[in-house]
Structures are given as C-alpha cells and as structure tokens.
C-alpha positions as CSV (number, residue, x, y, z in Angstrom):
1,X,129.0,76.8,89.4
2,X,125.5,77.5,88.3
3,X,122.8,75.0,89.4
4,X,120.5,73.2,86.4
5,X,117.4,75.6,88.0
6,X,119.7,78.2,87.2
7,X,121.1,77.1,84.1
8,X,117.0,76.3,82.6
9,X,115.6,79.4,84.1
10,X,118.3,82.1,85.3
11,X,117.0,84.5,88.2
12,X,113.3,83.5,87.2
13,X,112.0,82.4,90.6
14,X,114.5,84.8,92.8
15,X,112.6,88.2,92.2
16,X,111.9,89.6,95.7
17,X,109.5,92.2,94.7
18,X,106.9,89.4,93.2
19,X,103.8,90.0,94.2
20,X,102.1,86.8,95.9
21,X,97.4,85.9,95.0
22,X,95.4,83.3,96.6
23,X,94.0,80.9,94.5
24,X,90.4,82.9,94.8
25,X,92.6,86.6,94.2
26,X,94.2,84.7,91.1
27,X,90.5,83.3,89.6
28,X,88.7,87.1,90.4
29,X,91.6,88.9,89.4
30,X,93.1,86.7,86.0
31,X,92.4,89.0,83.2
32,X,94.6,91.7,84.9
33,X,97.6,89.4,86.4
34,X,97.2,87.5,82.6
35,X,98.3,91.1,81.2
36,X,100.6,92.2,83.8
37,X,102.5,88.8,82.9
38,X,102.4,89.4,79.4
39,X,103.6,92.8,80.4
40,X,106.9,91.2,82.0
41,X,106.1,91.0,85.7
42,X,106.1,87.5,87.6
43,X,103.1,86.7,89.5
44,X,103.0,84.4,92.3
45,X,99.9,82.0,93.4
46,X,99.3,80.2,96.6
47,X,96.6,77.7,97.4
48,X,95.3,76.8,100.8
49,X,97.2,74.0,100.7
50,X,100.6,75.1,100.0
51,X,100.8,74.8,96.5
52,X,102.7,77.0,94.7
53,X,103.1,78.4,90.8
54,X,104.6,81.2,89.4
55,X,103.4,82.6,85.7
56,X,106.0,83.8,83.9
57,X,106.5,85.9,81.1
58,X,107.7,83.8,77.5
59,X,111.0,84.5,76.4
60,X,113.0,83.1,73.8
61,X,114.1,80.4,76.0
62,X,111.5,78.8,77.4
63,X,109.8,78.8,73.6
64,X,113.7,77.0,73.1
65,X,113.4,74.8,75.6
66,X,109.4,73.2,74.7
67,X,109.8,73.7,71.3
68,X,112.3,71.4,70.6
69,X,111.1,68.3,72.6
C-alpha cells in the first residue's frame, strides 16, 4: 500500500544518484543547479544545521496539486 509521500510525490525524494550542495555551494553555484533542475535532475541542499531541501523539477502534478488550492 503506497504511503501519502508516495501517493503526492512518487520516487521524487528516493533518487540515489542526487547530487547533495552546501548552502554556500547552492548560493555560488544557483544559476547552473537552477538549469540542471529545469533540465530534469534533482538537486539536494544541506545547511550547517541540518536543514534539508530538495529542488525539483515541475511536472504536471505538482502544477495539479498547487493549482487547484
């Protein structure tokens, strides 16, 4: 039975090859992870705290899923 993280956002988080920036990599660097996003990789950041995001690229369900709240 699939989880409701799976069920929102299938296999989004469970990419082992993502590669993982610093907060300072991610700020020196954003222009070319921006586009290698938009290019359909996922990019990981990490902050010195242990904060966490992930950009994603946008797909069809994620525009579904805050376009219709």
């Amino acid at each position: 039975m699939p989880t409701l993280q799976s069920a929102i956002m299938p296999d989004t988080l469970n990419k082992s090859t993502m590669e993982v920036f610093t907060v300072k990599e991610w700020e020196e660097r954003f222009d070319e992870l921006f586009e290698r996003v938009e290019n359909g990789e996922r990019i990981g950041i990490v902050g010195d705290n242990g904060h966490a995001a992930v950009m994603v690229p946008v797909d069809d369900e994620l525009i579904r899923i805050y376009s219709e709240n």
